[in-house]
N, C-alpha and C positions, 0 to 999 in steps of 0.2 A: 637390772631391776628397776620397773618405776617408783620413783620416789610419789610416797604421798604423805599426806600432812597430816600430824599427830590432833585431833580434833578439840584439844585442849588449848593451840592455836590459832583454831580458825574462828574469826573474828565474824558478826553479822556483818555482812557485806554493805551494809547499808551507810551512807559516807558521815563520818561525826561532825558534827559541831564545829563550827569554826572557832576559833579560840577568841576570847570576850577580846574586845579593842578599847578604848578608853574614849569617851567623846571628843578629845583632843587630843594628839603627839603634839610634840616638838621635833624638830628635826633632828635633837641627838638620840630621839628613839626610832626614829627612820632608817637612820646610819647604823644605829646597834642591827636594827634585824637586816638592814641590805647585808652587811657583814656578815651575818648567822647564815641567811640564806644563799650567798657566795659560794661559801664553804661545803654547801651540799655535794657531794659527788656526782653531777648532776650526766651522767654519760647517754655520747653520743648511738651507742649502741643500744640504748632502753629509751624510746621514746613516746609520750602520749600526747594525748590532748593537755592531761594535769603537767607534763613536766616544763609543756610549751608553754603554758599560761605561768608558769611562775619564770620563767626567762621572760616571757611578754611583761609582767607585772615589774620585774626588776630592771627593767630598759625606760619603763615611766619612773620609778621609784629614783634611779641616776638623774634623771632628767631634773625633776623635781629638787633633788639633793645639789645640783649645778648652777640653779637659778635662783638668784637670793631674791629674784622678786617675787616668788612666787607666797600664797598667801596658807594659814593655819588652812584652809580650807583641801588646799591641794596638795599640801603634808598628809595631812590627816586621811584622805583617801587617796594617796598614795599606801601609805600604811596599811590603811583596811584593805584593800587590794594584793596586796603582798603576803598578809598574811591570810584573806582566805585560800589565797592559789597556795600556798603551803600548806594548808589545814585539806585543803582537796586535794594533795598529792599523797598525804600520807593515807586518805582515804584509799587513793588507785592506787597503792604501792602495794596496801594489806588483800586488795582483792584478787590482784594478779600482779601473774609473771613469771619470766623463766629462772628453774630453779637449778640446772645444770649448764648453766652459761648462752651467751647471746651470741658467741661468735661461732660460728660453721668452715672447719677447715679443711678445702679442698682435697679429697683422698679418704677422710677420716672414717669408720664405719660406725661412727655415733655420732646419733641424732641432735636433734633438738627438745627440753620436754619444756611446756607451758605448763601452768596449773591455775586456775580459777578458782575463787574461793565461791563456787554455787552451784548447788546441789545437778549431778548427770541430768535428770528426770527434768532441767528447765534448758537442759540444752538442746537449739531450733535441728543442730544437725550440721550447720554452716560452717564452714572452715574456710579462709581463704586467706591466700600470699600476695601482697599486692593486688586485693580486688579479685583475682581470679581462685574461683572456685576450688576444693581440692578433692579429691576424690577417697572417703575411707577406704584403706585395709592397703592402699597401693602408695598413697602420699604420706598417709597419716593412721596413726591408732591411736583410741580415745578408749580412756575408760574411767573410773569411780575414782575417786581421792584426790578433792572433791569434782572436778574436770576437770580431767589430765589429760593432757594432747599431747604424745612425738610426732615432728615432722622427722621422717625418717631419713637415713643417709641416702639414700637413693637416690628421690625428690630432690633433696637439697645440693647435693651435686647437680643438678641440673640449673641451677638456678645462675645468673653472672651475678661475679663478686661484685660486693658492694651491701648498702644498704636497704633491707625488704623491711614489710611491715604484715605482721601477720591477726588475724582478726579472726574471734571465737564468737560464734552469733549465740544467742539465747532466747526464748519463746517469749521473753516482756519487749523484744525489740534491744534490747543493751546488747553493745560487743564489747570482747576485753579484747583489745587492741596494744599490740608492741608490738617495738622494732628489733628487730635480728641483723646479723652482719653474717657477711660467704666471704671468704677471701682465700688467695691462693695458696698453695704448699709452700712456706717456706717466708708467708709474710710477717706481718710483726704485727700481731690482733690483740685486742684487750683483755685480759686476762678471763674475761668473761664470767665473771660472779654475777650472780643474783641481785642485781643493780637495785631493781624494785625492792627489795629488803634492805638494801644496804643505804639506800634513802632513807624508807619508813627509819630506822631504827635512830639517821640525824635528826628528821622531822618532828621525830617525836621527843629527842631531847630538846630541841628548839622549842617546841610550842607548851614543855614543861618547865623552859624554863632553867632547864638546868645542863645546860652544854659546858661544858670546861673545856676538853679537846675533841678530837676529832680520832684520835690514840683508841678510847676508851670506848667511842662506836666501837669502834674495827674489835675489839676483843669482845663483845657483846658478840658481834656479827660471829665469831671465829667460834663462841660456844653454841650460837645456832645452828652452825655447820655441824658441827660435830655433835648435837642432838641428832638431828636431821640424818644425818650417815648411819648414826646407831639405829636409829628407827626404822632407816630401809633394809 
C-alpha cells in the first residue's frame, strides 16, 4: 500500500522563519548550539543541499570556537549561520522525504517511496536518479498524497551499490532532492528510517528550545510511525 500523509500533517511548504538570534552571542552560546546541533542524526543516506549547509555551517562554527582571537563579530555570525542552516533544514525535512526507508537491498521486491509535501497538479513530470531521466509506469509510479513517487524494485536493482541521489521536479522550477543508498544482499545498511522526519522532529526541539534528550525524539518519532502505519 502507498503510504500517504494524513493532511492534518502536512505542513505549507513554504520554509519558516529562522529562529530570532540576539544582536550578540558569546561564545558559551555558540558551544550550546554546536552541541545541540551535533547531536542531530544528521545521516549519510538522506542528504540535501539543507543538511550539507548545516555540516558547512558547523565546520566554521569549530573553527571559530578553536580561535580565541577571533572577534564578537565572528562569534556572532558564526551563530547566525548555524542557526539559520538548522531553521532551513527543518523547513526541507517537513517538505520531503522517503517515508519507507533510504536504503535498497539487492534482491528485495520493495521499492523505494518519496513523498513531497506539494500538491500532484504542480508536479513538471521530472523524475531522475543521478541526473538521468526516469521513465513512468517502468522506473517509477507517481501518484496523489501529496506526491508520492516508488522507484520500483526493478529499476533499483539495476542500479551499482552505493550512494544515488534522486530528484522530483516541479512546474515553479524547485526539486525535492534526496539521497538513497543500493547495497548488496547480505551487507550491513542503515536501518533506513525516515531520516528527514527524524531530523525535523530534533530540529524543532532545538530551535524550541526545549531538547533534554535525544530518548524523547525517538519516542515522538516511534508514535509517528505508528500513526502513519494505522492511516495506511
Amino acid at each position: 500500500m502507498t503510504p500517504t500523509l494524513d493532511p492534518s500533517q502536512t505542513p505549507d511548504p513554504t520554509p519558516s522563519e529562522s529562529p530570532s538570534v540576539p544582536p550578540s552571542v558569546g561564545r558559551a552560546e555558540l558551544a550550546d548550539l554546536v552541541a545541540l546541533a551535533e547531536a542531530l542524526p544528521l545521516s549519510g543516506s538522506y542528504v540535501t543541499p539543507a543538511s550539507t549547509a548545516v555540516d558547512d555551517a558547523l565546520v566554521t562554527a569549530r573553527s571559530v570556537l578553536a580561535d580565541p582571537g577571533v572577534g564578537d563579530g565572528a562569534v556572532t555570525g558564526a551563530y547566525r549561520s548555524l542557526a539559520d542552516a538548522v531553521a532551513a533544514l527543518k523547513a526541507d525535512s517537513l517538505e520531503h522525504g522517503f517515508v519507507d526507508g533510504t536504503v535498497f537491498v539487492q534482491g528485495s521486491t520493495v521499492g523505494l517511496t518519496h513523498v513531497t509535501v506539494r500538491d500532484l497538479s504542480l508536479h513538471s513530470g521530472v523524475v531522475s536518479v543521478d541526473g538521468v531521466s526516469l521513465t513512468v509506469g517502468t522506473d517509477y509510479l507517481v501518484s496523489a498524497g501529496s506526491t508520492t513517487v516508488r522507484l520500483e524494485s526493478g529499476y533499483l536493482a539495476g542500479l551499482q551499490p552505493g550512494q544515488h541521489t534522486l530528484s522530483v521536479g516541479f512546474t515553479s522550477g524547485w526539486s525535492a532532492v534526496a539521497g538513497f543508498r543500493t547495497v548488496l544482499a547480505g551487507g550491513l545498511p542503515d536501518t533506513g528510517g525516515p531520516a528527514g522526519l527524524e531530523r525535523w522532529l530534533v530540529v524543532w526541539l532545538l530551535a524550541a528550545g526545549a531538547v533534554s534528550s535525544l530518548a524523547w525524539s525517538r519516542r515522538l518519532l516511534t508514535g509517528y510511525h505508528r500513526s502513519q502505519a494505522h492511516a495506511a
